[in-house]
ZADO-1210 file (C-alpha; in nm, 4 decimals, padded with zeros to 6 digits):
<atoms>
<atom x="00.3283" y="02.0702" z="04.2574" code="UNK" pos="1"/>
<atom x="00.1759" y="02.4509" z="04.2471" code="UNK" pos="2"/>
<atom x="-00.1598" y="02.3924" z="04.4247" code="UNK" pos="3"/>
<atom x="-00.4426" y="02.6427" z="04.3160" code="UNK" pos="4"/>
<atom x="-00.7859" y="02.7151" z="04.4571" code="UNK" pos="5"/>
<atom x="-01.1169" y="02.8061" z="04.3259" code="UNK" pos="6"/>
<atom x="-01.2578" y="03.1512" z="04.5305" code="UNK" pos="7"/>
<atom x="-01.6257" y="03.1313" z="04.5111" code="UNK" pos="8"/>
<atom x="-01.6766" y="03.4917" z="04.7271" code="UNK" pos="9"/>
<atom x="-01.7321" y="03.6545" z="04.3622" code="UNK" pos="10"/>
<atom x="-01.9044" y="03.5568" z="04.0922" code="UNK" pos="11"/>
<atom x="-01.7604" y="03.4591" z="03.8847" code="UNK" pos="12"/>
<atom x="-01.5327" y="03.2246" z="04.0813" code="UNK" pos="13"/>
<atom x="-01.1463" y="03.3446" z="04.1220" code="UNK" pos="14"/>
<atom x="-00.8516" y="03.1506" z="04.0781" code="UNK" pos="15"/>
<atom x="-00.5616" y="03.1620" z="04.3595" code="UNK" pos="16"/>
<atom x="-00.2357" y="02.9898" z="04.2973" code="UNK" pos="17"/>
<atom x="-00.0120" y="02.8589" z="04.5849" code="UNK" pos="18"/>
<atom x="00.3731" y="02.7559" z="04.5689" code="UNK" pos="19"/>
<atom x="00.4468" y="02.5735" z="04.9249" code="UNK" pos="20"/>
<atom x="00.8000" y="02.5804" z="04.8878" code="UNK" pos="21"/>
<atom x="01.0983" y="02.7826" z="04.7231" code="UNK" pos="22"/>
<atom x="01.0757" y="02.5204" z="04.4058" code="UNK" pos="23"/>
<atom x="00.7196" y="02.6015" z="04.3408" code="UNK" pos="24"/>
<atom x="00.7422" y="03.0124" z="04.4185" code="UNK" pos="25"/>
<atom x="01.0071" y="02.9680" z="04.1534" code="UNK" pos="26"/>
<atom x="00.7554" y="02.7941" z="03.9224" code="UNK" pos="27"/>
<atom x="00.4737" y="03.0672" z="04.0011" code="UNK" pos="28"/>
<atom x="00.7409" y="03.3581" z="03.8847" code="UNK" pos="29"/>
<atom x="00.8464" y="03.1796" z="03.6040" code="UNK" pos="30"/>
<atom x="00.4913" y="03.0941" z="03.4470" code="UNK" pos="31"/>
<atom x="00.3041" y="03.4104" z="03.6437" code="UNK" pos="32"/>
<atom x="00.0952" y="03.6562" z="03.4673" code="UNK" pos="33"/>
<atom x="00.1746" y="04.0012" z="03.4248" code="UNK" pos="34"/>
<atom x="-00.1797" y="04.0481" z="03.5458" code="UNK" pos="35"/>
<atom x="-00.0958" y="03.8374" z="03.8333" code="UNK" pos="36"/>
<atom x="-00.1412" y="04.0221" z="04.2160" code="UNK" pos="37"/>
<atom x="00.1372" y="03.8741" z="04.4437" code="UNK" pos="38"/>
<atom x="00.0564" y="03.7987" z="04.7969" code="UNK" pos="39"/>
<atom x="00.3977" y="03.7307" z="05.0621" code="UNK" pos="40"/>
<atom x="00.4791" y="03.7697" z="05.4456" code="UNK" pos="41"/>
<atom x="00.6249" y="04.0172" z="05.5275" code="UNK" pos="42"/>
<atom x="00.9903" y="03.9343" z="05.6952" code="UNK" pos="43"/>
<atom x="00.8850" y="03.5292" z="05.7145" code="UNK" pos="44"/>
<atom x="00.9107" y="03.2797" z="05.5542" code="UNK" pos="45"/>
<atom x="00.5626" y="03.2041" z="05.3559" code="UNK" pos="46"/>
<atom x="00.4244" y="03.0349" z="05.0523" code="UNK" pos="47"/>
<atom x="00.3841" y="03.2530" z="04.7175" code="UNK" pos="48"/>
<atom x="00.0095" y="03.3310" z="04.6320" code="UNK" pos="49"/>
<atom x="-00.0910" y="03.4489" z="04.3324" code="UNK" pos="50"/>
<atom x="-00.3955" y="03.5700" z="04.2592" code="UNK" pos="51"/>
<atom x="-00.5231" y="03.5778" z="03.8388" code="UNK" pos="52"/>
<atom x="-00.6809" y="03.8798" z="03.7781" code="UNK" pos="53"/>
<atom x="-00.9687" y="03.8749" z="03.4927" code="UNK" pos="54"/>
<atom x="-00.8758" y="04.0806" z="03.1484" code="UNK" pos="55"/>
<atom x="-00.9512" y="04.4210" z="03.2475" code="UNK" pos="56"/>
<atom x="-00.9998" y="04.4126" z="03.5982" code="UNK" pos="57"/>
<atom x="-00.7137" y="04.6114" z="03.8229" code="UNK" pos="58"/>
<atom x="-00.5685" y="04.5332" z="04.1816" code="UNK" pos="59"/>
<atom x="-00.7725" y="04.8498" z="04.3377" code="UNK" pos="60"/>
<atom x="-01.1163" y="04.6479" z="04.2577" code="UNK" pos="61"/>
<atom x="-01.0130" y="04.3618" z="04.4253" code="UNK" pos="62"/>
<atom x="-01.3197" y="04.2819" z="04.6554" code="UNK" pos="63"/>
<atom x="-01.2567" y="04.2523" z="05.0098" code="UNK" pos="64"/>
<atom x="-01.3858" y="03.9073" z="05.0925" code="UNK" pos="65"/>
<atom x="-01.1659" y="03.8077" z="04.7665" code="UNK" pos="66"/>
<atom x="-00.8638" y="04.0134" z="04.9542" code="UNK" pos="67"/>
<atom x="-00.9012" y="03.8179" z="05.3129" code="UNK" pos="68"/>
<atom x="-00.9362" y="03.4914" z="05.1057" code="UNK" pos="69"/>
<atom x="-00.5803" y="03.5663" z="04.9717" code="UNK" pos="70"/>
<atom x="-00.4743" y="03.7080" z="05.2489" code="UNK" pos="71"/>
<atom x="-00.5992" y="03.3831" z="05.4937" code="UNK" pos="72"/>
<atom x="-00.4425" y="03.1375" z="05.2396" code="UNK" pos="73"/>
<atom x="-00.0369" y="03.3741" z="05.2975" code="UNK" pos="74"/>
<atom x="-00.1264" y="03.3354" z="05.7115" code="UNK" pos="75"/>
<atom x="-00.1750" y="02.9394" z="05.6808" code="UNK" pos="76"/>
<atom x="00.1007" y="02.8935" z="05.4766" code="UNK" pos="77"/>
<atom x="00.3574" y="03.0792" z="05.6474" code="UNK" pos="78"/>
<atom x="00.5963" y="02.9484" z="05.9126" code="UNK" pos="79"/>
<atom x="00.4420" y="03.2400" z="06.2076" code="UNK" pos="80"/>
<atom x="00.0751" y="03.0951" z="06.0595" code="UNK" pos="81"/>
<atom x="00.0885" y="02.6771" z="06.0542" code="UNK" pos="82"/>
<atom x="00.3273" y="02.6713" z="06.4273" code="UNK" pos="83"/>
<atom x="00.3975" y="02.2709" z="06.4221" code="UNK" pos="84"/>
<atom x="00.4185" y="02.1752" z="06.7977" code="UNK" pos="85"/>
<atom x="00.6682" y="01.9069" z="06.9196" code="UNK" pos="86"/>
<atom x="00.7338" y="01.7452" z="07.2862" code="UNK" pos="87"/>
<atom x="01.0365" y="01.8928" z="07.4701" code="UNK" pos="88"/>
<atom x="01.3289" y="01.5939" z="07.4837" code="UNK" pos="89"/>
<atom x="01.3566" y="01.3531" z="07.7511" code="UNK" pos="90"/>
</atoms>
């Protein structure tokens, strides 16, 4: 299931879709947007956000606090962002 979240840090609110897994990034390329601004990783291993742009709005106007939203949801849903912690073997 592609997850999405609502951005209320402009006004109008933005929408931000999230694939956890290689299943869903497939889903988000398949049914993306041309308009769509792809946010990845680089070198790990990381979830697939997507952010939909608004008809006539371009990637360079992005806002900033829009931009870190984005840019926080790639971190936590990377393997280097969400470490998972287990006890050493007895």
């Amino acid at each position: 299931m592609v997850y999405y979240f609502t951005s209320d840090v402009v006004d109008p609110p933005a929408f931000i879709y999230v694939g956890k897994d290689k299943v869903e990034n497939e889903e988000l390329i398949k049914h993306g947007w041309e308009e769509d601004v792809w946010f990845h990783a680089d070198k790990l291993s990381s979830a697939h956000i997507y952010l939909r742009m608004r008809e006539g709005d371009s990637w360079e106007s992005i806002p900033e606090n829009l931009l870190i939203d984005c840019a926080q949801l790639t971190k936590a849903n990377s393997i280097e962002g969400m470490p998972r912690y287990s006890p050493p073997a007895s």
